[in-house]
C-alpha positions as CSV (number, residue, x, y, z in Angstrom):
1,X,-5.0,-11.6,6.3
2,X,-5.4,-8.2,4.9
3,X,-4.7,-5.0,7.4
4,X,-7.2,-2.7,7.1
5,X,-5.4,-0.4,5.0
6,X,-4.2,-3.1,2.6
7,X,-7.8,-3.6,2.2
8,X,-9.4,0.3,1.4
9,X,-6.1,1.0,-0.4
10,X,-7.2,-2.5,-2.7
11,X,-10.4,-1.3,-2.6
12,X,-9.5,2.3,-3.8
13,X,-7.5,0.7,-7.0
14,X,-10.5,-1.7,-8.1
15,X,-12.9,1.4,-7.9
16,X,-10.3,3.8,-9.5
17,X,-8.2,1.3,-12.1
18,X,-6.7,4.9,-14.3
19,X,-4.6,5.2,-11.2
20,X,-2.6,2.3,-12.2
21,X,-3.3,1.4,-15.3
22,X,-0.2,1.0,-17.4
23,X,2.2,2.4,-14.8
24,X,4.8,1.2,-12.7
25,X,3.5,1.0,-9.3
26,X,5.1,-0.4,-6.1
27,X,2.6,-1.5,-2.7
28,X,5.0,-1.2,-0.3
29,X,5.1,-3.3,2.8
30,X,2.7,-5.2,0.7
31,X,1.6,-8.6,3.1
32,X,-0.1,-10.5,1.2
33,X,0.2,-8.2,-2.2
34,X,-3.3,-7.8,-2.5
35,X,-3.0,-4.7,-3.4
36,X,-0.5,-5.1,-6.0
37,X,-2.5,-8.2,-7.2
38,X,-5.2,-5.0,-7.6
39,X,-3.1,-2.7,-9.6
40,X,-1.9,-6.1,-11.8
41,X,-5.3,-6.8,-12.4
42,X,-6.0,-3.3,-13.9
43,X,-3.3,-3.6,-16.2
44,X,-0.2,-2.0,-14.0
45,X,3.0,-3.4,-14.1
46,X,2.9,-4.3,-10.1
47,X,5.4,-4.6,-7.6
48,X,5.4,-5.8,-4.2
49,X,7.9,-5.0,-1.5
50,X,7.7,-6.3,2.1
51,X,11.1,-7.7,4.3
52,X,8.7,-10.2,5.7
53,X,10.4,-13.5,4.0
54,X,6.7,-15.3,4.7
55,X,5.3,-12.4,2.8
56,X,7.4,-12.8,-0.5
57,X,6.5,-16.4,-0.3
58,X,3.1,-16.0,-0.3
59,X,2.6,-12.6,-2.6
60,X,3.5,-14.9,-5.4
61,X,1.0,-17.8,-4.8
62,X,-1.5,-15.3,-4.0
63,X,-1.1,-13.4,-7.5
64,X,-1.2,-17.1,-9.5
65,X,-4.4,-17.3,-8.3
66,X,-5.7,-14.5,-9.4
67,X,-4.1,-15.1,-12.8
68,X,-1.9,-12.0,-12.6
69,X,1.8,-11.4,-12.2
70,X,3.2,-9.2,-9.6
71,X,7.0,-8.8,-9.1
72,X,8.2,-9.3,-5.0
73,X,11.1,-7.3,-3.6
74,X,12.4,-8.4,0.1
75,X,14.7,-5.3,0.2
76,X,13.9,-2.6,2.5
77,X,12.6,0.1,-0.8
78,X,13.1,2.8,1.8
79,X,16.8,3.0,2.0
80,X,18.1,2.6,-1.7
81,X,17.8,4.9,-4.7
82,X,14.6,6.4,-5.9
83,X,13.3,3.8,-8.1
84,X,10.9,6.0,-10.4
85,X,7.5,4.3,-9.2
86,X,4.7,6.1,-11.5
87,X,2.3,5.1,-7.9
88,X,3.5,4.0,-4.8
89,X,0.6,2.3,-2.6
90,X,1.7,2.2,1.3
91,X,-1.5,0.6,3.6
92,X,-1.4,0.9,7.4
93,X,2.2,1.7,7.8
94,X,1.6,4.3,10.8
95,X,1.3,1.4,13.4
96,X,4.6,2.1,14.9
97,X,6.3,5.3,15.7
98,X,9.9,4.3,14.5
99,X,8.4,2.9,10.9
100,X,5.9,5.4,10.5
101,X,8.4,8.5,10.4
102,X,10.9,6.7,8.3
103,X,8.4,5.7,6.3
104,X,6.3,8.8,5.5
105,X,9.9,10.6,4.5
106,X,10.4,8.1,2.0
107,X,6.6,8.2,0.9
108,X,6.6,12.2,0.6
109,X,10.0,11.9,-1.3
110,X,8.4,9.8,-3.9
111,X,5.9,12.3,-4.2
112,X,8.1,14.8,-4.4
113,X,9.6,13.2,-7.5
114,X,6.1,12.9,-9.4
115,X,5.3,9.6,-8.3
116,X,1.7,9.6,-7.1
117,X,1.5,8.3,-4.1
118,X,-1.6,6.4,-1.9
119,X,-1.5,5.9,1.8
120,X,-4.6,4.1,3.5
121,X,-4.9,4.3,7.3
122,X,-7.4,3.7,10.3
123,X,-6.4,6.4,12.4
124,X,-3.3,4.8,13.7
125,X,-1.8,6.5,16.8
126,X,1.1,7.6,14.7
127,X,-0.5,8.6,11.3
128,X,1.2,12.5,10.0
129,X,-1.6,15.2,11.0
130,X,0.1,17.4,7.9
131,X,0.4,16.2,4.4
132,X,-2.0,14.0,3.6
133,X,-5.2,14.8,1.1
134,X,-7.9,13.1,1.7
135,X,-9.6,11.2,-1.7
136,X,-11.5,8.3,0.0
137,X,-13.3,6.3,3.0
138,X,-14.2,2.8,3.6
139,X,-15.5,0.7,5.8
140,X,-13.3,-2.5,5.8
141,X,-13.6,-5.7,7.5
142,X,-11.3,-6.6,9.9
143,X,-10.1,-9.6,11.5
144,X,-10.6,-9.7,15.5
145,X,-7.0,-11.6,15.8
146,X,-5.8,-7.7,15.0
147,X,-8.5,-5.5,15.9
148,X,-11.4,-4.9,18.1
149,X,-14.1,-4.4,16.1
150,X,-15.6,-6.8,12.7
151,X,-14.8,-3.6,10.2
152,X,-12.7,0.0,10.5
153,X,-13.6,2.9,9.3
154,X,-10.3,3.5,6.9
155,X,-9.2,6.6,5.1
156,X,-6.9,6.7,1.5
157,X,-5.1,9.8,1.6
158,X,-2.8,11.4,-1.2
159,X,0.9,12.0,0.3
160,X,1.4,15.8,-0.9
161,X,5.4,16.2,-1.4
């Protein structure tokens, strides 16, 4: 399934391919890699990272489908060296309070380093009020295993350094 970030923040790449195109660009705690499949399709060279081991299994199947490559880290990106990403893509990661403040360090420290970088939320409990630029909105389904409602209302913010 596709969070509801994964899918606006896919969404977001397919409407706006320059963001990608020909650039090195990581979607971090990728799940399926859907949105790395995106960026691969508009000509980026696409990584995806996620520690879920089911998740680097299926990334790989899910990008031969679609007839695009997409490279699959299972180490957690977060704690090693910067990695000069041109665009890191992060959807729904502010589910949790422990991952989400980790995580927007790390995303803001990218940015910091002239990566651009994309994070696509709901309005998670535990999504940064400072920050974030607003560039788009999109109504996404959902699945009602994970939410309440058939779609979410889901914003991609820029992560200002």
């Amino acid at each position: 399934f596709c969070w509801p970030g994964g899918a606006a923040l896919t969404r977001y790449v397919l409407d706006h391919p320059d963001v990608v195109r020909g650039k090195r660009v990581l979607d971090f705690a990728a799940g399926c890699g859907v949105t790395a499949i995106a960026a691969a399709m508009n000509g980026a060279m696409a990584t995806a990272a996620d520690i879920d081991l089911v998740a680097a299994q299926v990334i790989p199947r899910n990008a031969t489908l679609n007839n695009v490559n997409v490279a699959v880290v299972t180490l957690d990106v977060t704690e090693g060296a910067d990695d000069g990403w041109d665009v890191v893509l992060a959807g729904d990661v502010c589910y949790e309070r422990p991952m989400a403040g980790q995580v927007f360090g790390w995303l803001r420290r990218n940015a910091a380093a002239g990566a651009t970088v994309l994070m696509a939320d709901p309005g998670r409990d535990y999504l940064p009020k400072e920050g974030l630029e607003r560039v788009a909105q999109y109504t996404v389904p959902t699945t009602m295993d994970l939410e309440k409602d058939p779609s979410r209302s889901t914003t991609v913010y820029r992560v200002l350094p």
